[in-house]
C-alpha positions as CSV (number, residue, x, y, z in Angstrom):
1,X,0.0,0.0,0.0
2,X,0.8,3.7,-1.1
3,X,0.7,6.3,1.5
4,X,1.5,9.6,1.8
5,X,0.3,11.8,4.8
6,X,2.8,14.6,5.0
7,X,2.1,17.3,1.8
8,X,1.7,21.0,0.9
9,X,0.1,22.6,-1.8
10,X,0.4,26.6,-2.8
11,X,-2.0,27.2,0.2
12,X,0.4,27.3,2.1
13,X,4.2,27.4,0.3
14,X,3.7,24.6,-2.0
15,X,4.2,24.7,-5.7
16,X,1.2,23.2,-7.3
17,X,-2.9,24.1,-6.3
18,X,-4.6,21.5,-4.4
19,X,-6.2,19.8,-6.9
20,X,-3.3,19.4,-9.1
21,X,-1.4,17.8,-6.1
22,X,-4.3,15.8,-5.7
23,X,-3.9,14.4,-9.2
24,X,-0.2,13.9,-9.1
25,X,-0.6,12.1,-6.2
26,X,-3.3,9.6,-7.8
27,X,-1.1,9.3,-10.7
28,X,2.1,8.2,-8.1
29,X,-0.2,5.3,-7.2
30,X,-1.0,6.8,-3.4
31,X,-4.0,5.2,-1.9
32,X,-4.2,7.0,0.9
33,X,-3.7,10.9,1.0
34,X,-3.5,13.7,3.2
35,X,-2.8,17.5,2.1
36,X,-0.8,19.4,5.3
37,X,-0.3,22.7,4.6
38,X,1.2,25.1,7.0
39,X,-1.5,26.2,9.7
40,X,-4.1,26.3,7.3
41,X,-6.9,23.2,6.3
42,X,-8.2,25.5,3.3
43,X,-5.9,23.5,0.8
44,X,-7.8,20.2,2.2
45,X,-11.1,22.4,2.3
46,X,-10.6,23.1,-1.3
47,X,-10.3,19.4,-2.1
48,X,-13.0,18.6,0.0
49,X,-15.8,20.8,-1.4
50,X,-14.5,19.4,-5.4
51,X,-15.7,16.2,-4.8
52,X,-15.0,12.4,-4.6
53,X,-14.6,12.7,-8.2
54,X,-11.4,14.6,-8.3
55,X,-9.7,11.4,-6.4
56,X,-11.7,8.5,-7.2
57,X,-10.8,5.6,-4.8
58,X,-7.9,7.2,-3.4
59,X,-8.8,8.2,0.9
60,X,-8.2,11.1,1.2
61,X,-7.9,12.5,4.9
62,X,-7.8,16.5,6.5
63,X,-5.1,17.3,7.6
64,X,-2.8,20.6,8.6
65,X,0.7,20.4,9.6
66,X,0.7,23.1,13.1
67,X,3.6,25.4,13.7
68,X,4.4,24.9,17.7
69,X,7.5,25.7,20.1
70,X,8.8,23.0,22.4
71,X,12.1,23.6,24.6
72,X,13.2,26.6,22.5
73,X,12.6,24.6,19.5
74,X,10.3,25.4,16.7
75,X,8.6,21.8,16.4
76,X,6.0,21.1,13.4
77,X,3.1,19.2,14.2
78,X,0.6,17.3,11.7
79,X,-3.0,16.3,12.2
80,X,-5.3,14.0,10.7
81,X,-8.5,13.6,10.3
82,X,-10.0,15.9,12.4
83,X,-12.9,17.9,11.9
84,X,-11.9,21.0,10.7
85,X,-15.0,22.6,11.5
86,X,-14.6,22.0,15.1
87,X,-14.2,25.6,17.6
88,X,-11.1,25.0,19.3
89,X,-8.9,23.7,16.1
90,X,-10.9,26.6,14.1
91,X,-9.8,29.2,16.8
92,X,-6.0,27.8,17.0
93,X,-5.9,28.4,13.5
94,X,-6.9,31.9,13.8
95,X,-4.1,32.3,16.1
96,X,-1.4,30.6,13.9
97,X,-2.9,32.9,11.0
98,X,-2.1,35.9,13.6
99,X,1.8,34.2,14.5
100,X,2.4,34.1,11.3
101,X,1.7,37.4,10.2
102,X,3.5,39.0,13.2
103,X,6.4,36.5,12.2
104,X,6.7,38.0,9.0
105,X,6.5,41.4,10.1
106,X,9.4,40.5,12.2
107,X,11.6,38.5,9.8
108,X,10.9,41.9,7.5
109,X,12.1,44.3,10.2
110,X,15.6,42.2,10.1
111,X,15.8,42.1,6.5
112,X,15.1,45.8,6.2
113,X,18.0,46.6,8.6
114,X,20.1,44.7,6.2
115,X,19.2,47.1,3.2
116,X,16.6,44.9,1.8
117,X,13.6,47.5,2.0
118,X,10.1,46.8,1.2
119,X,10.2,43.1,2.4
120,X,7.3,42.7,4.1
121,X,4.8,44.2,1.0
122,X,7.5,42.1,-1.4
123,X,6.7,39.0,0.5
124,X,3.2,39.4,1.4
125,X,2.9,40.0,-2.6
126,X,4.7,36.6,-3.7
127,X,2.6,35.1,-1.3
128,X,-1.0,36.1,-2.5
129,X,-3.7,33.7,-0.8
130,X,-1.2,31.6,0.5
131,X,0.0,31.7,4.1
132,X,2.6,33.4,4.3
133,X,6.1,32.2,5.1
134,X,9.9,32.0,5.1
135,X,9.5,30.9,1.0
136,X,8.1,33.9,0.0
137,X,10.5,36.1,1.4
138,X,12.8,34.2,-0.5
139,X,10.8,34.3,-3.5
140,X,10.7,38.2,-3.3
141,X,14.2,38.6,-2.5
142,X,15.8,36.3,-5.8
143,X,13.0,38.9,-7.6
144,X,14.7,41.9,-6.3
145,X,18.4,40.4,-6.9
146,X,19.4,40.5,-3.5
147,X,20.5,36.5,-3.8
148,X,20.8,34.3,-6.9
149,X,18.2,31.6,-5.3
150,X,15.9,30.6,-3.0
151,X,18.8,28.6,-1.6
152,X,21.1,31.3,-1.0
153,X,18.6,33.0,0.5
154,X,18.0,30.4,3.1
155,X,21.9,29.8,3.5
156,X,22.3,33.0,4.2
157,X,19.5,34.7,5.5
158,X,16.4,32.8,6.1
159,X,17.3,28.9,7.5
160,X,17.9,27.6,11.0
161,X,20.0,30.1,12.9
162,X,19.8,32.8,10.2
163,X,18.7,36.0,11.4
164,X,15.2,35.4,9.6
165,X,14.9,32.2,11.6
166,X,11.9,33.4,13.7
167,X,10.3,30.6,16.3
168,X,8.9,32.7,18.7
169,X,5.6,33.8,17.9
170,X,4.3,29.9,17.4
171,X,2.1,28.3,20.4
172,X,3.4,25.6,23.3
173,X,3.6,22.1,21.9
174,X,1.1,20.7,24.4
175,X,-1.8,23.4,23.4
176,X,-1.4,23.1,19.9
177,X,-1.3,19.0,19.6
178,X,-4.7,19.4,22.5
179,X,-6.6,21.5,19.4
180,X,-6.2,18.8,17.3
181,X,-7.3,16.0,19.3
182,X,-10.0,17.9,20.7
183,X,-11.2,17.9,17.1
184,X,-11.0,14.3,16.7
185,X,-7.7,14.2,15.1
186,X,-4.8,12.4,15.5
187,X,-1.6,14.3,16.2
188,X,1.4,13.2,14.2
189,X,4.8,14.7,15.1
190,X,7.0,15.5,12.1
191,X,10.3,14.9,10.2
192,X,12.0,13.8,13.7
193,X,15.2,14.4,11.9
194,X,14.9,17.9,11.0
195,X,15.3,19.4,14.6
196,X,19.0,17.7,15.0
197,X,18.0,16.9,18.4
198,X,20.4,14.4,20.8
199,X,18.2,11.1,20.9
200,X,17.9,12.0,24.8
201,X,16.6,15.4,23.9
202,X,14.6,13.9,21.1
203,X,12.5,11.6,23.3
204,X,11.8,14.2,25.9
205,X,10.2,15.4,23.4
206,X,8.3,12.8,22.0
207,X,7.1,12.0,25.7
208,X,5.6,15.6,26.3
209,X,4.2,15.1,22.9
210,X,2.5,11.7,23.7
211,X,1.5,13.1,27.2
212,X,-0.3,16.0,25.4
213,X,-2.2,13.6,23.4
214,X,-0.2,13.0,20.4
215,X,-0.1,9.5,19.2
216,X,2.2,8.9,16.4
217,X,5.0,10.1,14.8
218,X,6.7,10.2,11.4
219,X,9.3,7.4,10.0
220,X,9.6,8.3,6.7
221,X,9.4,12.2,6.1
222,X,10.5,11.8,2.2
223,X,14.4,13.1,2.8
224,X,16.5,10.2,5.2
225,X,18.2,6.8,4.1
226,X,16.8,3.4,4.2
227,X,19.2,3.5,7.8
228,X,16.9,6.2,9.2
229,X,14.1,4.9,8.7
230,X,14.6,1.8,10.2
231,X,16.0,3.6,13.4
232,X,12.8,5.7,13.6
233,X,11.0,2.9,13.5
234,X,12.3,1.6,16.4
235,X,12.1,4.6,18.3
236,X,8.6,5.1,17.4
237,X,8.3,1.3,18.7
238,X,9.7,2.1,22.0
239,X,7.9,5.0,22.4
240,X,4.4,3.6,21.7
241,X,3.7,6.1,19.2
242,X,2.0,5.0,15.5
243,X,4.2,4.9,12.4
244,X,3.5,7.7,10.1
245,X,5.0,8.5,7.0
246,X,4.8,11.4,4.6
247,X,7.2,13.1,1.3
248,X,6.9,16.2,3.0
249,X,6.3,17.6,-0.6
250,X,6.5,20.8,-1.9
251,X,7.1,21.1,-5.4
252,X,9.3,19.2,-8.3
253,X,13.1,19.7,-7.8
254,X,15.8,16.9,-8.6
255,X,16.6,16.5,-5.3
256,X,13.1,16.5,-3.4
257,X,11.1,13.4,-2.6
258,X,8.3,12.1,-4.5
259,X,4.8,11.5,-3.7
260,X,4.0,8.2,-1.5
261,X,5.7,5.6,0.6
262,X,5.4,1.6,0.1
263,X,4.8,0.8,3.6
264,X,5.7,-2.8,2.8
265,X,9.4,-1.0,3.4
266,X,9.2,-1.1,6.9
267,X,9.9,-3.1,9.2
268,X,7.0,-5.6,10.5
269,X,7.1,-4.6,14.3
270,X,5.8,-1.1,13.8
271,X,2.0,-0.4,14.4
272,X,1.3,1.7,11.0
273,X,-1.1,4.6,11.1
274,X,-3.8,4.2,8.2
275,X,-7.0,5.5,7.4
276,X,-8.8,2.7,8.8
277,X,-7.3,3.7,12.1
278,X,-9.1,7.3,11.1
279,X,-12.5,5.8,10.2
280,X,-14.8,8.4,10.6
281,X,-12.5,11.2,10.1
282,X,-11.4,10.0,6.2
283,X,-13.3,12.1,3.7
């Protein structure tokens, strides 16, 4: 089986519109599908209100992937299968929407004091409808030839440690992964790997996770080595927590993942999280 539960379309700072991810994602073979953009569900919404016809078989669950601080830490949380209706996971939303703009209003204040003026409008511009992000000050600044490309722009200015590297504005770990499951969700905690953690530090943070609800976290995130995998898996084993996995994609590039996972990969001892595990919640 196919699976992919980790992805981001252009509402958020994917490449491609929801529907057109939808339909890559079908083509890839994926039989179960989740779109997770950035503190917003109106990618899935989108999805949602064009009908079963636009994925035929495929299950297709909500999902949102929740910007949260743990420790210092920015930490990214997905959900699945929740109602995205429900108050609390509505109103945590809103305040994400709010973090993020006072985020970028930050991140433009440093990049201004670096002779990049105009940043904010510049960004807010690239990123139309989307939610608005680190990308899109990137976006703006390769447009105004302050850097050659969006990876430059990262390198220098933008990625982990860079002066546009703001975590602060994002909610507590616990209180975001609680509006999730207080909308029926399940809380997945994402791309391990990414945060560079000690394991010691790593599973601290997995338990405050699990104590505030969540109950799985990602093996596969679309950019580790058959070796990692296998070694989250048996973290996620001795942590209790389901097996999720997800490409974490965002666009076409020759060195990004692809769409879906062959969950026949791993290893037989982990307890996979699938849609059936979400019945009710699966659109």
């Amino acid at each position: 089986m196919i699976i992919d539960f980790h992805t981001h379309s252009h509402a958020s700072d994917g490449a491609l519109a929801p529907g057109d991810l939808l339909a890559e994602a079908v083509a890839a073979g994926v039989q179960q599908f989740a779109l997770t953009d950035h503190d917003t569900v109106a990618g899935y919404r989108a999805l949602r209100e064009a009908g079963a016809a636009l994925h035929g078989n495929m299950q297709l669950l909500a999902g949102t992937e929740l910007s949260t601080l743990w420790s210092g830490v920015g930490i990214h949380v997905v959900g699945l299968g929740m109602d995205i209706d429900h108050p609390v996971l509505h109103a945590g939303l809103e305040r994400l929407d709010a973090a993020r703009r006072e985020r970028a209003g930050l991140i433009a204040e440093r990049l201004e004091k670096l002779g990049m003026p105009g940043a904010l409008a510049g960004a807010q511009a690239e990123a139309g409808v989307s939610q608005i992000g680190r990308p899109h000050f990137a976006a703006w600044m390769v447009a105004q030839g302050h850097v050659e490309d969006a990876n430059r722009a990262f390198d220098k200015y933008l990625g982990a440690g860079k002066i546009g590297d703001v975590e602060t504005c994002w909610p507590p770990l616990a209180e975001a992964t609680g509006w999730i499951v207080a909308a029926g969700g399940i809380a997945v905690l994402a791309h391990p790997l990414k945060y560079r953690m000690t394991r010691t530090k790593l599973k601290r943070c997995l338990q405050d996770f699990a104590a505030a609800g969540g109950s799985a976290m990602e093996v596969y995130s679309g950019r580790q080595t058959e070796e990692q995998t296998r070694d989250l898996c048996k973290l996620a084993v001795a942590m209790g927590l389901l097996a999720s996995v997800g490409s974490d994609f965002h666009a076409h590039w020759d060195h990004g993942p692809r769409l879906g996972f062959d969950v026949s990969r791993l290893p037989g001892d982990v307890e996979l999280l699938t849609a059936e595990r979400l019945e009710g919640r699966a659109a």
